[in-house]
Structure formats: C-alpha cells, structure tokens
VOPAGU-2260 file (C-alpha; in pm, 1 decimal, decimal comma):
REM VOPAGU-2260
SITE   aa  ch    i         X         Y         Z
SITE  UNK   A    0       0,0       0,0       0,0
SITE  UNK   A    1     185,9     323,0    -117,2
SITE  UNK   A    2     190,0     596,1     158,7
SITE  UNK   A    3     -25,5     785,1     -97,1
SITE  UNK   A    4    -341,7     582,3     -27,2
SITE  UNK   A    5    -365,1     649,5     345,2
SITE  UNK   A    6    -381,4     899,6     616,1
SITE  UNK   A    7     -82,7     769,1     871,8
SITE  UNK   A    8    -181,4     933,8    1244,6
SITE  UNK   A    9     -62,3     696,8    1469,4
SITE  UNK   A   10     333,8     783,0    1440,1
SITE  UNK   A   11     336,7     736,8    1900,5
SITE  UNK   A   12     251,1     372,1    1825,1
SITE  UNK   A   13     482,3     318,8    1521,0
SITE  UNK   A   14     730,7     456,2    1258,5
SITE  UNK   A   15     780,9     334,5     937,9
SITE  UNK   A   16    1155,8     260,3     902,1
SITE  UNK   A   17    1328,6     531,5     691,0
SITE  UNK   A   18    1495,3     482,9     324,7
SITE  UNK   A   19    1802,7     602,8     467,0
SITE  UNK   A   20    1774,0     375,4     725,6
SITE  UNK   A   21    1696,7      83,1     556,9
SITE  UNK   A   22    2032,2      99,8     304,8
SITE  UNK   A   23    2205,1      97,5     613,6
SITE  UNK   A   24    2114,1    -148,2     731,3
SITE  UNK   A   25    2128,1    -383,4     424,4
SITE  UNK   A   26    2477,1    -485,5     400,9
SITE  UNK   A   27    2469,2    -643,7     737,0
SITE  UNK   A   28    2210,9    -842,7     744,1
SITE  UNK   A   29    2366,2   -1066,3     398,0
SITE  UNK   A   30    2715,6    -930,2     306,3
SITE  UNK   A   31    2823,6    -870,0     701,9
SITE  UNK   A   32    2617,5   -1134,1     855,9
SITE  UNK   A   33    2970,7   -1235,0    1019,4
SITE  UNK   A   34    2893,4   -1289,2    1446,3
SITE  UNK   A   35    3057,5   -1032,6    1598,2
SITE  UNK   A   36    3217,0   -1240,0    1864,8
SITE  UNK   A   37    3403,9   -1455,0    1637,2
SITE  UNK   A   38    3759,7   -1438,1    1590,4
SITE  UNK   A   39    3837,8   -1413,4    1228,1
SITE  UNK   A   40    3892,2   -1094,7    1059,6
SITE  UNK   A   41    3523,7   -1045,6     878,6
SITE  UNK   A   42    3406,6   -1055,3    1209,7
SITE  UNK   A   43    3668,5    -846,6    1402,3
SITE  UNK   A   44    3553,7    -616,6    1093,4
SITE  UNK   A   45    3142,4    -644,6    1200,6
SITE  UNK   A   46    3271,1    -570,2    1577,4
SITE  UNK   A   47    3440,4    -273,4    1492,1
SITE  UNK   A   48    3111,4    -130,6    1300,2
SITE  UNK   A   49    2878,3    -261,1    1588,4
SITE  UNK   A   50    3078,1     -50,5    1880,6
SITE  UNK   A   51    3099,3     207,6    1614,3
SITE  UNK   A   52    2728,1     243,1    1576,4
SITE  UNK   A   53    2730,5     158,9    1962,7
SITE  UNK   A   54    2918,6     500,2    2029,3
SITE  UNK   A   55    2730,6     753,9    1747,3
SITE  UNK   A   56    2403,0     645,2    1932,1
SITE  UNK   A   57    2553,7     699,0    2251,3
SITE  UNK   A   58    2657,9    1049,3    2119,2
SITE  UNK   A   59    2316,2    1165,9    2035,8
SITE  UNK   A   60    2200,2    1243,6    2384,1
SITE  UNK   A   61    2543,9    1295,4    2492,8
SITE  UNK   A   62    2678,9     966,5    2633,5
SITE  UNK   A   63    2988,4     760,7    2554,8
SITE  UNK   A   64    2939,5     397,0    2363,1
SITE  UNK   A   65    2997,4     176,0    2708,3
SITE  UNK   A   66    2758,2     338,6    2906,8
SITE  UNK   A   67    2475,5     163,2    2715,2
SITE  UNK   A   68    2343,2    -141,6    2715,0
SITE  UNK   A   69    2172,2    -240,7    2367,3
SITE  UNK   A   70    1831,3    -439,5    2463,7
SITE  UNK   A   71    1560,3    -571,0    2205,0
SITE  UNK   A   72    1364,4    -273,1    2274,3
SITE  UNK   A   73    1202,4     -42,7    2570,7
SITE  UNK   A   74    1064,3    -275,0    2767,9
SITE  UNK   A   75    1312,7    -482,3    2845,6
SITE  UNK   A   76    1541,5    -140,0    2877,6
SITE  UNK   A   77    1306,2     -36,2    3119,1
SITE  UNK   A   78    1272,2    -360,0    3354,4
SITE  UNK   A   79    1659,2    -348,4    3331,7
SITE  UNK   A   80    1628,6     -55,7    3471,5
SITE  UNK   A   81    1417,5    -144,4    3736,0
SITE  UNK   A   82    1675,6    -434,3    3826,4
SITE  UNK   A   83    1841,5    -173,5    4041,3
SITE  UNK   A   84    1618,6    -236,9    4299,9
SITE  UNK   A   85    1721,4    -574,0    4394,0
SITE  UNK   A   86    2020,9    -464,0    4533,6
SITE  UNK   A   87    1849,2    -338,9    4852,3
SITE  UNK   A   88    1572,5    -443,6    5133,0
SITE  UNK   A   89    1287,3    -276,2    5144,9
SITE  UNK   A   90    1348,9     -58,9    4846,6
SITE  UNK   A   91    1025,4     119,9    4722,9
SITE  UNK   A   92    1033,6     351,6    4421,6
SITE  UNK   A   93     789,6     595,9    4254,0
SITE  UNK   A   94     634,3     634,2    3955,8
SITE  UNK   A   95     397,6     904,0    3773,0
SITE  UNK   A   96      31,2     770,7    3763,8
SITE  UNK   A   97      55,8     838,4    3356,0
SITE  UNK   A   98     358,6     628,5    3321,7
SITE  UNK   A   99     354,3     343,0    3035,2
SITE  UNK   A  100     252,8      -0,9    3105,3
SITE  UNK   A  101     581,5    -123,1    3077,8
SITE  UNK   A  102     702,5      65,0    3387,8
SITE  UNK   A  103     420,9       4,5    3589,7
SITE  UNK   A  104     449,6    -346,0    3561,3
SITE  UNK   A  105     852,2    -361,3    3596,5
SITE  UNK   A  106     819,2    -137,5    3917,0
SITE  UNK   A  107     550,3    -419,4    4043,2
SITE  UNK   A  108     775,8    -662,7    4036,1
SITE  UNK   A  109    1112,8    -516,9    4158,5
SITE  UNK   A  110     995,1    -290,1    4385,5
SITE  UNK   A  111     943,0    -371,3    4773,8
SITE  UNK   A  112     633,2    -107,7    4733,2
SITE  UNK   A  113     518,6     168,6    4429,8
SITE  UNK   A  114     383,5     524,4    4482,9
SITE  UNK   A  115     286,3     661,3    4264,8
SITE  UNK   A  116     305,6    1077,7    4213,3
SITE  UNK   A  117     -27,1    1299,3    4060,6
SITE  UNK   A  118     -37,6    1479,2    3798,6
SITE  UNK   A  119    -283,1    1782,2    3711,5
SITE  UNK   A  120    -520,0    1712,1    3507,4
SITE  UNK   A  121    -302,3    1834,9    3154,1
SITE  UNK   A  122    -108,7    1542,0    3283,9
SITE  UNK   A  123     181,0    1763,5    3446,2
SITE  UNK   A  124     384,4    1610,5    3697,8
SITE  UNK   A  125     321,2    1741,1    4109,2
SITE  UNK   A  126     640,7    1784,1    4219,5
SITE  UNK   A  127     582,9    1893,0    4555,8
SITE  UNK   A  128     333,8    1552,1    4583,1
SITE  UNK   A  129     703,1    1361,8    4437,3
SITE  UNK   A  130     861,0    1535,0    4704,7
SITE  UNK   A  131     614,9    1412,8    4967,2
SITE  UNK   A  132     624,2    1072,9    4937,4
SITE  UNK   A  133    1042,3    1017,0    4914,0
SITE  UNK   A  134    1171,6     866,0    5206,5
SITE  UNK   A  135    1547,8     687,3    5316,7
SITE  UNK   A  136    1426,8     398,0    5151,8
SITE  UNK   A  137    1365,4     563,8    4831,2
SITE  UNK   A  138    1636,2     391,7    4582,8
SITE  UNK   A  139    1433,6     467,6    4202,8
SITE  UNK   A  140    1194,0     759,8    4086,9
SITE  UNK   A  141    1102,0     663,2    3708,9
SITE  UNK   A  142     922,7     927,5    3501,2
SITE  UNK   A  143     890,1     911,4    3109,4
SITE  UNK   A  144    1030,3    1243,0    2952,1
SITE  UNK   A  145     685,2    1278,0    2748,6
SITE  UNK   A  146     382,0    1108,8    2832,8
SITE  UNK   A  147     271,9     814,2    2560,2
SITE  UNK   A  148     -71,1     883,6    2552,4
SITE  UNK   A  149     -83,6    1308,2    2556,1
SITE  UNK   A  150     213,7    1405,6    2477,7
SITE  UNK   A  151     302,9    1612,0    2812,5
SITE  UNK   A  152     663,8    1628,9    2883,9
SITE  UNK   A  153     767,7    1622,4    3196,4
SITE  UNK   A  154    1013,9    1841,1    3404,2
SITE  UNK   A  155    1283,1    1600,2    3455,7
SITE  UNK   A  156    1584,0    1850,4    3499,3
SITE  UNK   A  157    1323,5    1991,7    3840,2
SITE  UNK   A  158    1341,5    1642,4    3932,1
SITE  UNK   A  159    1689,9    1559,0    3884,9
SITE  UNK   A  160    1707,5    1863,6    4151,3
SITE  UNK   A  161    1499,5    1747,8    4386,2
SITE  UNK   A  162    1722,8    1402,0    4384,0
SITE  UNK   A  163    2008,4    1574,4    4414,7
SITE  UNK   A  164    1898,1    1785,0    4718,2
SITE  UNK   A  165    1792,2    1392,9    4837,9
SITE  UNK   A  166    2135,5    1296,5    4790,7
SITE  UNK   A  167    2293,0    1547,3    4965,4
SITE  UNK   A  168    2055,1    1557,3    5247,7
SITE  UNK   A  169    2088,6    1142,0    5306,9
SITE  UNK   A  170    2473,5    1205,7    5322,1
SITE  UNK   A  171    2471,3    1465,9    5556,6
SITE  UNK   A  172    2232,8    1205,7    5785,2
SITE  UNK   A  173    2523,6     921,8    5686,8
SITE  UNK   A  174    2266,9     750,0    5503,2
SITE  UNK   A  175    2427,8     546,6    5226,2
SITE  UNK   A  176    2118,4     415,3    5025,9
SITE  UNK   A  177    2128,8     581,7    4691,7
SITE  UNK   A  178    1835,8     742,3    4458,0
SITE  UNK   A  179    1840,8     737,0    4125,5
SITE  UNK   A  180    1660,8     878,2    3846,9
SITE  UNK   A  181    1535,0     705,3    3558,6
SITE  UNK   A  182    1305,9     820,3    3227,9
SITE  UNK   A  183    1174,0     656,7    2972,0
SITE  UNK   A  184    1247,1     910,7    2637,0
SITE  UNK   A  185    1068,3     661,2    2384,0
SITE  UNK   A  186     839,6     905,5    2255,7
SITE  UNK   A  187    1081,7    1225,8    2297,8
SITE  UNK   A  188    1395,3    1111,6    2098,0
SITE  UNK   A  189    1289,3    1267,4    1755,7
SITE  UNK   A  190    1113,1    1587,5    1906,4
SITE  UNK   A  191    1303,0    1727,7    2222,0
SITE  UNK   A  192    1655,2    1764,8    2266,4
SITE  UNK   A  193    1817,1    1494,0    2453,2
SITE  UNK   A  194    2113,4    1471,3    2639,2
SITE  UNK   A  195    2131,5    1292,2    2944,0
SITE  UNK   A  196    2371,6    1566,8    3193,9
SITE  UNK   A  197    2100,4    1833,3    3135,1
SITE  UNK   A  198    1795,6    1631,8    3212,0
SITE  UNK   A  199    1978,6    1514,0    3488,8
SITE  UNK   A  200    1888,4    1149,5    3443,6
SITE  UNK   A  201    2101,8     842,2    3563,9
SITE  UNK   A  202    1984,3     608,0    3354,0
SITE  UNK   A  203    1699,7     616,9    3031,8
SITE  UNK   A  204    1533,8     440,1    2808,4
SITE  UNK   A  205    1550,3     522,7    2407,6
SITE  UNK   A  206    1355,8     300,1    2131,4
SITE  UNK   A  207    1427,7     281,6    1800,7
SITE  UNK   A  208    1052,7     179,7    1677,1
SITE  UNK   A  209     953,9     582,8    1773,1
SITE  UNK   A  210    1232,9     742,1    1562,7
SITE  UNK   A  211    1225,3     587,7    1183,5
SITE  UNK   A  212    1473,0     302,6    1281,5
SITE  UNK   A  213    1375,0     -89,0    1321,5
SITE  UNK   A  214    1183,0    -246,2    1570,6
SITE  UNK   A  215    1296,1    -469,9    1837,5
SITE  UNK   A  216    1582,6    -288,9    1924,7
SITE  UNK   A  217    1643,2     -12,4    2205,6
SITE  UNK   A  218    1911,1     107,4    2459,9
SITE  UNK   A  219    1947,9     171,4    2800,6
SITE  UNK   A  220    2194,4     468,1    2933,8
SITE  UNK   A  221    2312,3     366,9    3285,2
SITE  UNK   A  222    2558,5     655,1    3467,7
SITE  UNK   A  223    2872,1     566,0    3588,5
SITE  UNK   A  224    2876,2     298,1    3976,7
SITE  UNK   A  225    2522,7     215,6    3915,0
SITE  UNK   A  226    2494,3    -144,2    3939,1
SITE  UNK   A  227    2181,4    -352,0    3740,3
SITE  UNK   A  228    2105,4    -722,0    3736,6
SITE  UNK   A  229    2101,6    -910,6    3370,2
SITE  UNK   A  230    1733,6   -1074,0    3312,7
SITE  UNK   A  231    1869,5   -1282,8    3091,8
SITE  UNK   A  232    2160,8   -1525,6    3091,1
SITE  UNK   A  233    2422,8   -1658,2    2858,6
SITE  UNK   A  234    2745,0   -1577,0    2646,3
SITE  UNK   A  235    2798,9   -1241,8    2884,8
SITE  UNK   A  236    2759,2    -981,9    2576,9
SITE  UNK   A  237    2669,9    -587,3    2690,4
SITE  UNK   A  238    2923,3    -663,7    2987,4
SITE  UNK   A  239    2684,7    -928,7    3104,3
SITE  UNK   A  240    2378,7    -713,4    3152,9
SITE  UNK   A  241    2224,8    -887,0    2826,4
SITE  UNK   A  242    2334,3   -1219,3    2683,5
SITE  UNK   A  243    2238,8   -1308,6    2345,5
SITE  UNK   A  244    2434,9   -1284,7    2003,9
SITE  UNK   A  245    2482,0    -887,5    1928,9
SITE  UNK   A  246    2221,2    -762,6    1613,1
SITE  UNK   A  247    2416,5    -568,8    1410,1
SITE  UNK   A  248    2198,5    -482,9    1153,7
SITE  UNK   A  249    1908,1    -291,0    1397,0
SITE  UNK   A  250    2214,1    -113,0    1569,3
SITE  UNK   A  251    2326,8      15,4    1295,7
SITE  UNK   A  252    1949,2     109,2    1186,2
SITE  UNK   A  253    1861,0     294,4    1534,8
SITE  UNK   A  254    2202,9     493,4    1536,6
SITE  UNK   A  255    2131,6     597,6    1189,3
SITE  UNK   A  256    1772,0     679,5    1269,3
SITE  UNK   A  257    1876,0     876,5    1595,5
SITE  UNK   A  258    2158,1    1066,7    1435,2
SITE  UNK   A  259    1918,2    1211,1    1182,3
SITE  UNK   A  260    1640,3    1291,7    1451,7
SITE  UNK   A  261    1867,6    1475,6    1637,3
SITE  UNK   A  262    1975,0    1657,3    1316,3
SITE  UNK   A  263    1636,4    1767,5    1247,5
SITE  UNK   A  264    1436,7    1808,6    1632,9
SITE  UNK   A  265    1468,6    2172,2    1580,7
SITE  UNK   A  266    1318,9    2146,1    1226,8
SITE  UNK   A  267    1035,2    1886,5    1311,5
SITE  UNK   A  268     916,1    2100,5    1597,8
SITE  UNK   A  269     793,7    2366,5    1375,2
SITE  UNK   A  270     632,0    2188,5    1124,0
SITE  UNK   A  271     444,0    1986,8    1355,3
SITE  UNK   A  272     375,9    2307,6    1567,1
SITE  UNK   A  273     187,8    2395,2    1198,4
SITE  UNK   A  274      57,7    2096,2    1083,5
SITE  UNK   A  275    -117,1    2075,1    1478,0
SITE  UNK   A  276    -248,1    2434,0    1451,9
SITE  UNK   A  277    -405,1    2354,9    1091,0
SITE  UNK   A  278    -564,6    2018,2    1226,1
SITE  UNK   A  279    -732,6    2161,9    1535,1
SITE  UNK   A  280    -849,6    2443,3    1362,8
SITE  UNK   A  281    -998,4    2284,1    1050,8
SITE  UNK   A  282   -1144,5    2061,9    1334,0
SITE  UNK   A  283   -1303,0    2306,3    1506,0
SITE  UNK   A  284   -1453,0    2489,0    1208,1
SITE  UNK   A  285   -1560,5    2213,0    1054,3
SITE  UNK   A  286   -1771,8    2094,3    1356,3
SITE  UNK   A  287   -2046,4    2369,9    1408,4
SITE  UNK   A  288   -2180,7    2316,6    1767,0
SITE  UNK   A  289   -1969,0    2065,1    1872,4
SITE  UNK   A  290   -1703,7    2150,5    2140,3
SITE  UNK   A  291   -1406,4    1945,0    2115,5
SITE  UNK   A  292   -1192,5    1896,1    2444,6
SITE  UNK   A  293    -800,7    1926,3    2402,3
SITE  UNK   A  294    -598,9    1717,7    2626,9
SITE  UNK   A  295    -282,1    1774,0    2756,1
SITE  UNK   A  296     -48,5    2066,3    2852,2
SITE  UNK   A  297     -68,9    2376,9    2578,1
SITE  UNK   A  298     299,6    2468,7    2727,7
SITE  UNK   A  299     462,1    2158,6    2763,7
SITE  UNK   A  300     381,5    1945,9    2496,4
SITE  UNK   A  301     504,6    1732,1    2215,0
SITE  UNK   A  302     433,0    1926,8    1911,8
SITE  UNK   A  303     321,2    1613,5    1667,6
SITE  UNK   A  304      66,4    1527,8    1978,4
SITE  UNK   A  305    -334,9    1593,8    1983,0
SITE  UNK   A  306    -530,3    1441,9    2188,7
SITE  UNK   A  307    -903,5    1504,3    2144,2
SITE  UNK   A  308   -1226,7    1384,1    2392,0
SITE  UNK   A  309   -1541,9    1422,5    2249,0
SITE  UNK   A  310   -1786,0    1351,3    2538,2
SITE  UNK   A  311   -2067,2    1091,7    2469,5
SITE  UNK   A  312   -1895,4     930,5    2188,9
SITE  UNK   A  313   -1764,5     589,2    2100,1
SITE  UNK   A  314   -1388,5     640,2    2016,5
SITE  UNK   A  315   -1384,6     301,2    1886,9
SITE  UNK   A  316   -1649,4     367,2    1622,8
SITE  UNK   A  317   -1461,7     675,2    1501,7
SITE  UNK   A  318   -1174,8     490,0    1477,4
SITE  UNK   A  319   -1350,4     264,7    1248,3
SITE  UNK   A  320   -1551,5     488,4    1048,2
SITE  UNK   A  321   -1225,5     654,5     986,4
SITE  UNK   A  322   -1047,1     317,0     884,9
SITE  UNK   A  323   -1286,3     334,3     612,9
SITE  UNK   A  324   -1119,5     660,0     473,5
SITE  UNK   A  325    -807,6     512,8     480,4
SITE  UNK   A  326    -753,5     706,9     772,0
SITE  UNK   A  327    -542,9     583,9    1099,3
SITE  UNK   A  328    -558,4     727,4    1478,0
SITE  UNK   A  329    -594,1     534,6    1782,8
SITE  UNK   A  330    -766,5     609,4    2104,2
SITE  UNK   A  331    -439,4     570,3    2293,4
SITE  UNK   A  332    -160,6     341,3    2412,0
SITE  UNK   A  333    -154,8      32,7    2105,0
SITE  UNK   A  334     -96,6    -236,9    2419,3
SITE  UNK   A  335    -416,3    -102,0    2614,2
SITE  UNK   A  336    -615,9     -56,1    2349,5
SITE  UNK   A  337    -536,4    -390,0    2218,0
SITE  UNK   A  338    -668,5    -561,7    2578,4
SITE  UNK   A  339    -942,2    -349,3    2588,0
SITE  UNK   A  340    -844,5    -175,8    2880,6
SITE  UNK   A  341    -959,2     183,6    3061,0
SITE  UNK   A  342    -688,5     446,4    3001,2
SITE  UNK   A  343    -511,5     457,3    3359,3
SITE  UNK   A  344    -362,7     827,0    3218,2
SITE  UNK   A  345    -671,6     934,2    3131,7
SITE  UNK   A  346    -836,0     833,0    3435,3
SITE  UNK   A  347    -526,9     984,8    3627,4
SITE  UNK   A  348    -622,6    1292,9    3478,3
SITE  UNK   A  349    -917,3    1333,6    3588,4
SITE  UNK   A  350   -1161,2    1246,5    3327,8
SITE  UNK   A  351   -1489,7    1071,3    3369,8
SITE  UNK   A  352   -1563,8     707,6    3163,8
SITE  UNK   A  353   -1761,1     882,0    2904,8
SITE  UNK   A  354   -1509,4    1154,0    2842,2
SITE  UNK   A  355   -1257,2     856,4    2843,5
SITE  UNK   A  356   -1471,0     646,6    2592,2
SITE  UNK   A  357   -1503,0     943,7    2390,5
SITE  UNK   A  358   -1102,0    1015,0    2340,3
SITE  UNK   A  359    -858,3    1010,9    2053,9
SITE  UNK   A  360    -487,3    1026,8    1999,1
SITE  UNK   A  361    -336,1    1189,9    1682,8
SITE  UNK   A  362      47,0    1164,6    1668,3
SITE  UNK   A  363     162,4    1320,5    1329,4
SITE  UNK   A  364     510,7    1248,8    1143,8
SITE  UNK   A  365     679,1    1251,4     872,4
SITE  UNK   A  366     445,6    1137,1     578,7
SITE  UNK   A  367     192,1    1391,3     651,3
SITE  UNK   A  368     147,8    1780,2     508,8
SITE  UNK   A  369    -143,6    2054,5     535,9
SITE  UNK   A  370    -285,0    1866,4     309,9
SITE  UNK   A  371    -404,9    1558,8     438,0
SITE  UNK   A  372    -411,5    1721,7     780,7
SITE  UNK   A  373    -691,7    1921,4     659,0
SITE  UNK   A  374    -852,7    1609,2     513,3
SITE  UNK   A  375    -845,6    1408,1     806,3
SITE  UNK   A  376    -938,3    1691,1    1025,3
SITE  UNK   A  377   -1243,8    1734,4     801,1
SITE  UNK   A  378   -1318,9    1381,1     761,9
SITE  UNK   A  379   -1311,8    1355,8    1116,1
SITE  UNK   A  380   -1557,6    1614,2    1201,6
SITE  UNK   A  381   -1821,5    1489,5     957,5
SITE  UNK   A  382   -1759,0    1175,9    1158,6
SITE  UNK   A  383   -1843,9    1334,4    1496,3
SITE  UNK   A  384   -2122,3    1510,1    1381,9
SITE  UNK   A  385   -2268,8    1174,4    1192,2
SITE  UNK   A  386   -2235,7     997,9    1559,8
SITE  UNK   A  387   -2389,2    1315,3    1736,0
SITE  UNK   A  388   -2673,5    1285,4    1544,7
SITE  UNK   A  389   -2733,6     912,4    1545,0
SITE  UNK   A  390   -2691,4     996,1    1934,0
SITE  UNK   A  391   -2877,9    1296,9    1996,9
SITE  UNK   A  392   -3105,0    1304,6    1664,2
C-alpha cells in the first residue's frame, strides 16, 4: 500500500523505518552477517562497526558507547532498569500515575512497594506531591520524559534537583542508600533535545521503533557505579547485563535513525507546531456546535501530539468509520487498546468514563502535510457530527 493511499496518524505507536535507514542497514544483514564475537577478521571487521554504531548512538544524547546497554527494545530497557532495585531491602520507588505499562508493571515486580506521584489534570507532573512521598528507603523515581498517551513532557531537569537535594541531604544524615533517576524518552527522541547531563537522568530508556529506525531494538543509558542485574543469561555480551548474540543490523538502523532525529528536532518542531495548529483548527470549524476537548499541557507538549475527547462518543467507532477513509488514529496506548483496557492516564487525569470512551490520539510524522491534515481533520468532524446525530437526533 503506497503511503499515498492512506492517512498515517498513529506515528506514538509506530514509525515506518526510513529509506536512509533501511540501506544501512542492508549490508549487514547478507554481506556482514559475520557474528561479531568470532575471531576471524570479517568478524573483528562487524565488531568494529557494531561498537561504532554503539558510540554515534551513545553520542546523540550525549553519552559515551559503554555506558549503554543495547536491549531488544524499551521494555526490556526499562525492567533493566528497574533491576536496580534488587540490590536493597525494602526498596520502594515511585512512579507518575501516567507512566507506560511497561514501567508500571517492571516497578511491580522489583519494587518492595510503588507510589505513585499525581499529575494535574493536563497530565503535568506534582512535584511537591514527588517530594512528599520520598523517604530513606527511596532507591528509584522513574518518570517518562513525554507522556505516551498526551504528549506532556515532563520536568525532569526539576526532578533531577529534587534528587540531588535527596542525595545530599541522606549524606549529611550518613545515610548510604542511593536514589536514582530514571526516564523513559521513547516518545521524545525525535522531538526534544536529549542529552542525558542536562535532564539530569542516571539512567533512560531510548527506542528505536519511535524514531524511523527498526523495531525490536532499544538502549538503556546507565551513569557511571550504578549497578543492574542481567534478566537474561548466557554468552555475557553488553558486559553481562544482556546475553544473546549482538544484532548488528538494527544497531546500525537505530544509530542511523537517531543521528538524523537529532539533526532535524529543531526542524520537526515547527512543522508539527503547523501541521497541529491547521488540524485543530480545521477541526473546530468544521464541527459547528460541537465543542471538542483538548488534552494535555498547551505549554509543555510534544508538538506532533493531539489528543481530542469528544464527550458521549464511542472512540472506537470513530476509529472505524475513519479506517474506512483510509484514515489511521488510535484512542491511545496500542498495548491497552489492544486488551481493551480503561486508560489509567486518562483516568489519572481526571476524566470521567464517558469523556474517556469518547477520546482520541493523533500523533503526526513525517508522511503527513497541510494537506491531508486538513482532510483528516475534516473527515473527522463529519464523523463526529454523523455519531452526534445518530446519538442525539
């Protein structure tokens, strides 16, 4: 299906992998299929081009090659994360109540107890409610740099501040237990700067799926004396934090991919800044007496991000009325929706079930222009008011 017959909305779920991407890829998944571990020269060759693409990845949010650990994605970067916890009794950590599944589930089963902090209801982190609920056995505060499901991003460099005043403060009390900082930058890589000193962050979580590179590959920084358990066992590879024969040709995609995100954030920002201000107002014109409700934070917010409640609806049948004009959104997180489940952000953020029933996300990228913006956006509104009607008569 050529790019040409669709609408493509859905860019927080998935990427398509880039042409650029893809040649790069190529040669070493035929040509340079040589194990990196292996002795003989091809493969010393393959080595030298996997730490290569090991360090340039490293370098795009301002790291050095060995402090990450290449993982088949960001959930298992994330519940590596989370392995930090096992080094100490008691050990309870906290989490934002609109982080991804993937963390709430890794800090369920590492964690001695999970608190979660609020947010206000554009999905902003509290941070004097994160504050509140530290205490000496503290080791792991985990909050994604943008959320999945609005778009929000978060103030990590605040909260690598309030750490460090943690740190400090335990020290001058001669307590030794440590706190670290983790955040989960899946959806941020390709639209906010990232480097890790200025967030502040000790350890996070990229993915290649969110940034035009392959899927089934992502990285885990992890600063310098913290200490992580593998969760999986074998030949020792990623100095034994994860076993398993090194994959070459997706590290060579996802440093590829990231370099040329981080060559064009600035760039991308302001188109999707436009392309968001065209959709929302088409929308809105288009839509007479219907009031559309915006979700998220106006301030803080990715710029390809819209996510739209329209109270009294069925999500699910717009989605599918809009599958029929070749046109793709989704109503949130792709792993909830696919269970079924109740939003957990959007019930964090204070939104009732019909609101939450009623709610869209549109995540924009690179295959879309005012163009079919403006056709979706006017697609979509003939589509609410069809449903009002049927509704309301």
């Amino acid at each position: 299906m050529s790019e040409k017959d669709f609408i493509y909305l859905d860019y927080a779920a998935a990427t398509p992998v880039s042409d650029q991407v893809f040649e790069a890829m190529k040669p070493y998944f035929s040509e340079n299929f040589f194990n990196p571990s292996a002795s003989y020269l091809p493969a010393k060759h393959v080595r030298r081009v996997y730490e290569d693409a090991k360090d340039e990845l490293a370098h795009t949010i301002g790291a050095k090659g060995n402090d990450l650990v290449i993982t088949a994605g960001a959930t298992e970067s994330i519940n590596l994360a989370f392995t930090v916890l096992k080094n100490f009794k008691n050990a309870n950590c906290l989490i934002s109540k609109i982080e991804h599944a993937s963390v709430c589930e890794a800090a369920k089963n590492f964690a001695s107890e999970v608190r979660e902090i609020n947010v206000d209801k554009t999905g902003y982190l509290n941070l004097k409610d994160l504050e509140s609920k530290i205490d000496d056995n503290t080791v792991l505060i985990s909050v994604a740099a943008a959320n999945n499901e609005l778009g929000t991003i978060e103030p990590l460099s605040d909260i690598a501040e309030i750490v460090r005043k943690v740190r400090m403060d335990r020290l001058s009390r001669g307590i030794e237990t440590p706190i670290y900082l983790h955040s989960d930058a899946s959806q941020a890589m390709s639209l906010i700067d990232i480097y890790v000193s200025r967030l502040g962050v000790d350890m996070l979580t990229i993915n290649s799926a969110k940034v035009y590179g392959p899927k089934g590959i992502g990285a885990l920084y992890v600063g310098h004396g913290i200490k992580l358990s593998p969760i999986t066992f074998g030949g020792g590879q990623e100095m034994g934090l994860r076993s398993g024969t090194e994959n070459v040709p997706l590290l060579v995609g996802f440093a590829t991919a990231a370099k040329i995100a981080k060559e064009h954030v600035n760039g991308n920002r302001k188109k999707y800044e436009k392309l968001s201000e065209i959709f929302k107002k088409t929308l809105v014109e288009n839509l007479g007496d219907i009031e559309p409700k915006f979700l998220g934070n106006k301030k803080h917010q990715l710029a390809n991000f819209i996510s739209i409640c329209f109270d009294g609806l069925d999500a699910e049948r717009l989605i599918f009325k809009l599958e029929d004009e070749k046109i793709y959104v989704s109503t949130g997180a792709a792993c909830a929706a696919s269970k079924g489940q109740k939003s957990h952000v959007l019930t964090a953020i204070g939104l009732t079930d019909s609101e939450i029933n009623g709610s869209l996300r549109i995540s924009m990228g690179k295959m879309n222009d005012e163009e079919n913006v403006k056709n979706a956006a006017e697609k979509l509104a003939t589509i609410v008011k069809n449903e009002w009607e049927r509704i309301h008569g």
